[in-house]
N, C-alpha and C positions, 0 to 999 in steps of 0.2 A: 351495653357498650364496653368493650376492652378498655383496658388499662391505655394504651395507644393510642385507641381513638381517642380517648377522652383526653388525654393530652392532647392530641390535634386539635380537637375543639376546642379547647379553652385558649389555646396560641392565637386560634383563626380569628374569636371576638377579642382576641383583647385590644385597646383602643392608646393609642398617648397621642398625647396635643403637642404637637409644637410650636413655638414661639413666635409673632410674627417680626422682634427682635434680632431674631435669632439671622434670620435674612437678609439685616443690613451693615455696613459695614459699623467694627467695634477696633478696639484695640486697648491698651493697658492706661494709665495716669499720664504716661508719658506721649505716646502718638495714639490715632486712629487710621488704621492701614487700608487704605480704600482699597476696593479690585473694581474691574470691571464688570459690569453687567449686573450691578447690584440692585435690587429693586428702587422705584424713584417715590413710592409713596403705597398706600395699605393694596391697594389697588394688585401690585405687580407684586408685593410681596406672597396675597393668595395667590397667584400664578403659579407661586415658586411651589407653596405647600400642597397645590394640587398636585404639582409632579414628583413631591416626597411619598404624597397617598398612592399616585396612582402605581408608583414602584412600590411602595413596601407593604399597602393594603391596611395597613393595622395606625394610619396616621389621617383618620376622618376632620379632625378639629383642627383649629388655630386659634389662642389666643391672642387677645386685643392688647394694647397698652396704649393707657390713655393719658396728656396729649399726644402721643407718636402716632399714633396711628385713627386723631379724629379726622371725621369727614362732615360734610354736611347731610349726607341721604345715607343713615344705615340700611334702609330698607336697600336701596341698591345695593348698597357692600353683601351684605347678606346674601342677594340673589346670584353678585357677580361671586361668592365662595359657594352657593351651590351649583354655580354652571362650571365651575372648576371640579368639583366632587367632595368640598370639604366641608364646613359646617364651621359656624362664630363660634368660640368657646369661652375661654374665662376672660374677664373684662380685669386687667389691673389697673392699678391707680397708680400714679405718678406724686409722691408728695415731697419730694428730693432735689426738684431739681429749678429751684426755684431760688430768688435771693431771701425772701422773706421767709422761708422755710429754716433759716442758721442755725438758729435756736432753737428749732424743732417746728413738727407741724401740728398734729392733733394735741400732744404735750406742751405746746408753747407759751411758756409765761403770758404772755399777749390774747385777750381772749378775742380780739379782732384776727388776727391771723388762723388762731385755732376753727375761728368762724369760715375764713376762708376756705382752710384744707376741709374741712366737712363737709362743707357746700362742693368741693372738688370731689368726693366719695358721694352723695349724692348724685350727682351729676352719671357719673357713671350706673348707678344704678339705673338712672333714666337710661343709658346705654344700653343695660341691659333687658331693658323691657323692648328696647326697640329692635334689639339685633335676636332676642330670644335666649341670650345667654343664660345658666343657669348658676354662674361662682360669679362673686367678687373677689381677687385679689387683694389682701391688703399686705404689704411690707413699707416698715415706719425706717426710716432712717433715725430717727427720733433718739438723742440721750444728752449726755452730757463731756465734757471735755476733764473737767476738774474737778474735787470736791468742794461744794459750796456753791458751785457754780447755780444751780437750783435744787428745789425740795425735790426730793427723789421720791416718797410718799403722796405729796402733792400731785407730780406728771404722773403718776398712775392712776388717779382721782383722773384727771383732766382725760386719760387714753380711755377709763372706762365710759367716762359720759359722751364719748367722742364715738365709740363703737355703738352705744346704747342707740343716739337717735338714728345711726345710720341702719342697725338691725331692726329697728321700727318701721322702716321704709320700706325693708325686703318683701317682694311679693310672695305669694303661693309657688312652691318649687325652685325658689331663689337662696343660696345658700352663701356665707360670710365666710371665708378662708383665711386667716390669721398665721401671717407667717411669723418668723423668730429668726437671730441672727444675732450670736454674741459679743460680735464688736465689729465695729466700723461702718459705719464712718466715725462715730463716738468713740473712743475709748478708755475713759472713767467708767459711765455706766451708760447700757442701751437700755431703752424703755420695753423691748420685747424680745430680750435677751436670751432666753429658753423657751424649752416646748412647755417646763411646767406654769411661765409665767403668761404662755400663750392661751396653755388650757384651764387656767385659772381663769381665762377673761371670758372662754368662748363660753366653758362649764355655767357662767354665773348671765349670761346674757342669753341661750338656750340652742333648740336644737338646731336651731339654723347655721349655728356657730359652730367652725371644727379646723384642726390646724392642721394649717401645711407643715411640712416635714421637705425642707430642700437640704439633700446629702453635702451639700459642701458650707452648713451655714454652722460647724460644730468644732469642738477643741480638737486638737488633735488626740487620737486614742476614743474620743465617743462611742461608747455602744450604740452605734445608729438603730440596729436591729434589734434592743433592747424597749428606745422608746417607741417603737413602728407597732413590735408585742404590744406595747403596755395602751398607745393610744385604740389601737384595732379594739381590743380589749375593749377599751370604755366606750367604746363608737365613738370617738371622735378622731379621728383620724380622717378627713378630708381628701388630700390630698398630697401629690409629691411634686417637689422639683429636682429632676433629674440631672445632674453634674457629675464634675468630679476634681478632685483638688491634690493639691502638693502642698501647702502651705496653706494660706490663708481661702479665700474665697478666689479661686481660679476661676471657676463659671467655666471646666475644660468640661470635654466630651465625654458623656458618662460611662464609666466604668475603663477609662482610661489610667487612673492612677490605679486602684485597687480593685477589679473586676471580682473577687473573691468577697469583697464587702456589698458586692450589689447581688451577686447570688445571697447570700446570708441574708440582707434586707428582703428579697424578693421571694427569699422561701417561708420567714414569715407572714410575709401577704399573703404565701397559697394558704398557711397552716391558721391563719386568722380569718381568711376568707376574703379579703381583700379583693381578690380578681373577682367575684363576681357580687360583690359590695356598689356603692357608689364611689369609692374613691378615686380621685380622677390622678392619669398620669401623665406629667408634662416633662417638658425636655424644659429647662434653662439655662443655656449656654451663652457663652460670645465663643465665635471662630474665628480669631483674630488675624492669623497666619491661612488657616486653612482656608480651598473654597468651600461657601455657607453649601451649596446643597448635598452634597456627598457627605459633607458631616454628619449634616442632617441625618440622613438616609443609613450613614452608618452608626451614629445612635441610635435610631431606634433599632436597627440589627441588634446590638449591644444588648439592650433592655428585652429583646427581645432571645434572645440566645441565655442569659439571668433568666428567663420567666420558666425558658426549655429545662432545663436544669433544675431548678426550684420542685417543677412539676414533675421530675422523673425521682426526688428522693425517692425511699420504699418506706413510707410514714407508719407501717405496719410495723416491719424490721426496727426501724429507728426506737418506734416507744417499746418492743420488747427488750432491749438493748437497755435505755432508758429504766425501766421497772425494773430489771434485773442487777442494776448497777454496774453495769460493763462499759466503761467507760471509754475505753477503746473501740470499745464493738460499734457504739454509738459514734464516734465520730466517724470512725473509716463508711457510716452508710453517708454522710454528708460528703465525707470526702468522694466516695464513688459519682455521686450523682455531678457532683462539680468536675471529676475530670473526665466526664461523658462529652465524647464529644456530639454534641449536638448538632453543626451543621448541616449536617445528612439529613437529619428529620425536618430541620426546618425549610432548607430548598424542595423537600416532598410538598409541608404544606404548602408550600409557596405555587407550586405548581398546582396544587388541589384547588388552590384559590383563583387557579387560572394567570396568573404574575409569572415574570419571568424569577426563576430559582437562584438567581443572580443581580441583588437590585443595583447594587452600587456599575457593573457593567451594563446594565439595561440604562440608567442615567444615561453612561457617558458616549449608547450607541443611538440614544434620540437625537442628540444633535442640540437638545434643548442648552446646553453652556453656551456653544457657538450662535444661538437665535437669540440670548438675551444680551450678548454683547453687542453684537452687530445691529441689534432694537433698541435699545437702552441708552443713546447717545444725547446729553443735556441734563437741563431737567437739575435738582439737587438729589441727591445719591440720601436713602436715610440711614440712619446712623446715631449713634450714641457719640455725641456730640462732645465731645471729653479734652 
């Protein structure tokens, strides 16, 4: 196989999940900007992700988030995402948004409540036996406000026994995704604050266990592509949530603020192995201003144009460059590969794959915007309820 092809095939399998969040209406602390034709429950949200897949090919999955998106008959759900063409993907938990959750959920001074939220990760896991999933999501809102507020030692006692019985539950092919997120809602201290405090937990509970890595969950300045190296490395690298940020946690369209940090992440997953790993890759966004499914659809272009690039460095060139200590030499092959333009090759595969070479125009010439507005009339709109 060529150099060529083999980048084409590796673009053609690669897979991201998108959110079924992602589909409904969001907005910042302040409003949530409804639009029209927004999905009205899990149902219409696979509608939506079938017509992200069936335009961009490389978006087979959806993720779940539970309670948003429970029903009573996963088996139906299931069937009606594969008469759509997409497939159930990771199952997240909801442990946030609750009043008894204030003072945290699996950390909560309170071991009634703590009982609760476990019993709630549980619960999902029966999710996930029913829909065939194969991740749990976990992200804790979990910390403290103040010091003194609680034993900070103690909530870390209380987060590992809390992951321990739920990793006991995991079936065969079932896997525990532990994300991290520096501050906020907390801001004294969060209980899963870094990737080392994530991989301290998954490391000591086993292989089932491995951490998410969501691009907008870090200080500013982060070597994101640092710890991506270092988790691939130990194989624990699970998975990602794809975003992108100006500040704080923005939840913007990935590779929107700094596209040059998603190539650099994305060229260590080629050079770690990542793309033909299990690590799974997800979009997590809100489109608060924008319409959701063009977003959509153009995120994953995004991540996908990052993977085109990543796969065209010359890893040849780069480590002689590398071993010779040319320092320059060495950068300018990164540098070449990121201002390749890629579009060209990827409208080829697109067309190899039989897709029109144009998804975000293939969207807007279905008609599919104007059939969910003028279908979609009632009903409550879902949404992140904020």
């Amino acid at each position: 196989m060529t150099e060529l092809a083999a980048v084409k095939a590796a673009l053609k399998t690669q897979a991201v999940e998108t959110p079924s969040w992602a589909y409904g209406n969001s907005g910042t602390r302040f409003k949530v900007f409804a639009q029209p034709g927004v999905p009205r429950d899990p149902w219409e949200k696979l509608d939506d992700a079938g017509k992200v897949h069936e335009f961009t090919g490389v978006a087979p999955t959806v993720a779940l988030h539970i309670p948003w998106d429970k029903v009573d008959d996963y088996a139906a759900l299931t069937i009606h995402a594969e008469q759509r063409g997409v497939k159930l993907g990771a199952i997240n938990s909801n442990t946030f948004q609750d009043d008894d959750y204030k003072l945290g959920s699996i950390c909560h001074p309170d071991a009634g409540i703590r009982r609760k939220a476990v019993d709630h990760l549980l619960e999902c896991v029966d999710i996930m036996d029913a829909t065939g999933s194969r991740d749990l999501k976990l992200w804790f809102a979990d910390g403290t406000n103040y010091p003194g507020q609680d034993d900070v030692r103690e909530r870390q006692d209380r987060l590992a026994d809390g992951l321990a019985e739920v990793y006991a539950r995991l079936g065969d092919g079932q896997r525990m995704l532990l994300e991290y997120k520096f501050f906020e809602p907390a801001f004294y201290t969060t209980d899963v604050p870094d990737w080392g405090t994530a991989y301290a937990h998954c490391l000591k509970l086993g292989e089932k266990a491995q951490v998410v890595v969501d691009t907008g969950h870090h200080a500013p300045g982060t070597n994101i592509e640092f710890i991506v190296a270092t988790l691939l490395r130990e194989g624990k690298l699970g998975a990602f949530d794809f975003n992108s940020r100006f500040y704080a946690d923005d939840d913007l369209m990935v590779g929107a603020a700094d596209p040059f940090q998603l190539f650099r992440i994305m060229y260590e997953v080629v050079r770690g192995g990542g793309l033909t790993s299990e690590v799974a890759f997800m979009l997590d966004q809100c489109h608060n201003i924008e319409a959701k499914i063009p977003a959509i659809i153009r995120s994953v272009m995004n991540v996908q144009e990052a993977t085109a690039k990543a796969l065209l460095v010359d890893r040849a060139a780069l480590a002689a460059a590398q071993r010779s200590g040319d320092v320059l030499g060495a950068n300018a092959v990164l540098m070449d590969a990121y201002n390749t333009d890629v579009r060209p090759l990827l409208r080829e595969v697109r067309e190899e794959m039989g897709l029109d070479p144009d998804p975000i125009a293939a969207y807007h010439a279905s008609g599919w915007a104007s059939k969910i507005v003028e279908e979609r009339v009632g009903g409550e709109q879902a949404g992140w309820g904020a």
